[in-house]
C-alpha positions, 0 to 999 in steps of 0.5 A: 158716363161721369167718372165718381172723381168727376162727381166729387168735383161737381159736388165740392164745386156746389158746395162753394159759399157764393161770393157776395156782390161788392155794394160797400167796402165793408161787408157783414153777413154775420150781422155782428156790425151795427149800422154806425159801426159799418158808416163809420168804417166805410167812411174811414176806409174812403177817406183813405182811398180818396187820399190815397188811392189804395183800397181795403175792404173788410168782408165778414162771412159765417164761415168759408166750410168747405173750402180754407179761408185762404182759397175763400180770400183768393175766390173774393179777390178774383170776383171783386177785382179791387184795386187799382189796373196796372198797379193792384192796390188792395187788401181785403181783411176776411173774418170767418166768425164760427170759424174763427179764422182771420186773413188779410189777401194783399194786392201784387202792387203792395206786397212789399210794403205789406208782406204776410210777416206783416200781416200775421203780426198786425192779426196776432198784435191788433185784431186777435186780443180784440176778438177775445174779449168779444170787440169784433168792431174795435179789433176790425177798426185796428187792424184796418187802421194799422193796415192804412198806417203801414200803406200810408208811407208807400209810394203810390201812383195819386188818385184821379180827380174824378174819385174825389167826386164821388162820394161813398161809392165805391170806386170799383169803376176805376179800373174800366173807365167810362166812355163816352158813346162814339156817336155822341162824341162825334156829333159833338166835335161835329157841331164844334167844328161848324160853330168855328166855321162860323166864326170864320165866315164871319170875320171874313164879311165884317171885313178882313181882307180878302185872299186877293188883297192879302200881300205877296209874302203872307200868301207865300205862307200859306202855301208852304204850310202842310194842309190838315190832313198832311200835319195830321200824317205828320204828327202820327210819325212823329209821335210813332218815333217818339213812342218805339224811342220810349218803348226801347229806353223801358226796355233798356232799363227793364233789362238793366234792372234785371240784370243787377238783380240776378248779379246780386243774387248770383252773389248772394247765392256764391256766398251762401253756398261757399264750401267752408261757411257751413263748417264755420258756422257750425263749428265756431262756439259763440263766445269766440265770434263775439269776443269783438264785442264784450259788455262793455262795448255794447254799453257804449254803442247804447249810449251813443244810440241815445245820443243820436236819436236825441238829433233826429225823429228817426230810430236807430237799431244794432243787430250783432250775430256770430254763428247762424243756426241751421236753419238760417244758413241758406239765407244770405246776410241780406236776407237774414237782416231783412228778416231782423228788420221785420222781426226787430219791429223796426218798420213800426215807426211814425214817420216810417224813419227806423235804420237796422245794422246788422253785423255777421261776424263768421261772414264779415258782413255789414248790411244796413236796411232802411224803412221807406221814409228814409230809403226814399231819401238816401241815395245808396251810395251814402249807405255804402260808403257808411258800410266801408267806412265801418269794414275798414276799421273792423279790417283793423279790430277796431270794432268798438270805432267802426261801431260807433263811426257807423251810428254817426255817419247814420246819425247825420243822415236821419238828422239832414232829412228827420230833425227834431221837431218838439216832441220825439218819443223813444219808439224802439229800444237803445239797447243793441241786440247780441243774437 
């Protein structure tokens, strides 16, 4: 006899909207795209996909009842499969129109270029305003556009070759690649090999020499050389060695990583959880942590913000805090100067060149947070040394210098790989930011 819970699951289970087969990148069950509107976007997104690899897919549905947008989202992906095996490169903006409820569901190899504190603004900034007044299209195109801005400065494996061939089609296929049938394949190297058999019999009559008339040394030759079969066993070891000496190295490495991860971690956790940071960051009033750094002082560094980014294309930011609210003192400095970075909007440049300093003052920490353009390019000892270079001077109360030593030696690192190149708009406020 079934149980009612077991009915109940049956039921919801029927209830579930059908996903629909993937034809195009941009799928609309609503009919609210037209035909030009749909073309130009699929013609967009598969041109970024052709360039650069990673797939976005748009799928707009009536509504996702009686499931949540999210558990539709997931559903969609699984059944989808986009992106690319081994890397999962794929985002898939999901409209519920009746609904009214939007997700952007991000692959595992681009959640950190696109993480949901991302998401949630590029939905909030680009594509909710739009669908107020009615511009479903124009908001789709720029949170699509926005989406392959921010992918666009990743790292990515390239695409393969065969992709580029293809059109408009979609390049689900990747993932599986085709093969040729075994009989077929062997029929051919078959024929290749009689046609060079051929080709050898046939020197052979025109006139080379025979084996008999061949000199004594070049016999010697051949006879000391290992018959296919042998070269063939030989070559399989060889490449054995060669793969468990790779394997071993990936390993070695894989472990030397983890390991700095969990010491940075143990760190940041000894940090956080030290019995008098809590005490101090409570009971320290703020006008006392940031005497260090009066109006005056902050006038001066946004001077030399501007002086700097007059050298170079990249955008310079300065975060000082003093006593952490309640609720951010389980986070550790690195953690909340990466939470500034996203909230400061300092990914949002062109050439994804924008640098964060953030000072703790109750912590006396310094933490400098690169965008992936210019992270890419600096080794991390030069921001460490840019880091001791500033903690010296603050040891000295001299926080007005280090400030300013820190924006120079930053200063001439954006200057060495972003110069100046004709035009070079203010992208992020000068103005340091006192939190």
């Amino acid at each position: 006899m079934i149980s009612p819970s077991s009915l109940f699951l049956i039921a919801v289970a029927a209830a579930q909207i059908a996903v629909p087969p993937l034809k195009a990148r941009v799928t609309d069950l609503t009919g609210t795209l037209t035909s030009q509107q749909r073309s130009a976007l699929e013609q967009t997104l598969a041109e970024f996909e052709h360039r650069k690899g990673a797939q976005v897919a748009v799928l707009m549905v009536p509504s996702t009842q009686p499931e949540t947008v999210e558990q539709y989202a997931v559903r969609v992906e699984e059944s989808w499969k986009l992106g690319r095996k081994r890397i999962d490169d794929s985002v898939l903006l999901l409209v519920a129109k009746n609904d009214r409820k939007l997700r952007i569901e991000v692959g595992y190899g681009l959640e950190g270029v696109l993480p949901d504190a991302i998401a949630k603004r590029i939905i909030e900034e680009d594509i909710v305003p739009r669908f107020k007044q009615g511009d479903f299209y124009g908001g789709i195109r720029a949170g699509t556009d926005r989406i392959m801005r921010v992918i666009e400065g990743e790292k990515l494996p390239p695409p393969r070759a065969h992709a580029e061939a293809r059109g408009a089609s979609l390049d689900v296929s990747q993932r599986r690649p085709r093969r040729e049938p075994p009989l077929r394949a062997a029929a051919r190297r078959g024929s290749s090999r009689r046609r060079v058999r051929g080709i050898c019999m046939a020197a052979d009559r025109v006139g080379f020499a025979r084996r008999a008339d061949r000199p004594a040394r070049f016999r010697d030759c051949l006879a000391q050389q290992p018959r296919p079969r042998q070269r063939r066993e030989q070559l399989f070891e060889r490449r054995l060695v060669l793969g468990r000496r790779r394997l071993r190295q990936r390993r070695w490495r894989r472990l030397q990583r983890r390991r700095r991860q969990l010491g940075r971690r143990r760190r940041e956790r000894e940090l956080v959880m030290r019995p008098g940071r809590l005490l101090k960051h409570l009971l320290v009033p703020h006008w006392v942590a940031l005497r260090h750094f009066p109006k005056s002082s902050l006038r001066k560094i946004e001077e030399a913000i501007k002086a700097s980014e007059r050298q170079h294309d990249g955008e310079l930011r300065f975060a000082v805090e003093g006593g952490l609210p309640f609720h951010f003192l389980k986070l550790s400095p690195r953690r909340r100067a990466e939470a500034l970075f996203s909230e400061l909007r300092v990914w949002d440049t062109e050439h994804n060149s924008g640098v964060l300093i953030y000072v703790q003052l109750l912590d006396r920490r310094i933490e400098i947070v690169a965008d992936r353009g210019i992270a890419a390019k600096v080794e991390q000892k030069e921001w460490d040394a840019v880091c001791r270079g500033m903690e010296g001077l603050f040891k000295q109360q001299k926080y007005l210098q280090g400030a300013l030593e820190g924006i120079e030696r930053i200063t001439q690192i954006l200057a060495r790989h972003f110069p100046p190149r004709g035009r070079n708009p203010n992208e992020l406020p000068d103005k340091p930011v006192v939190l």
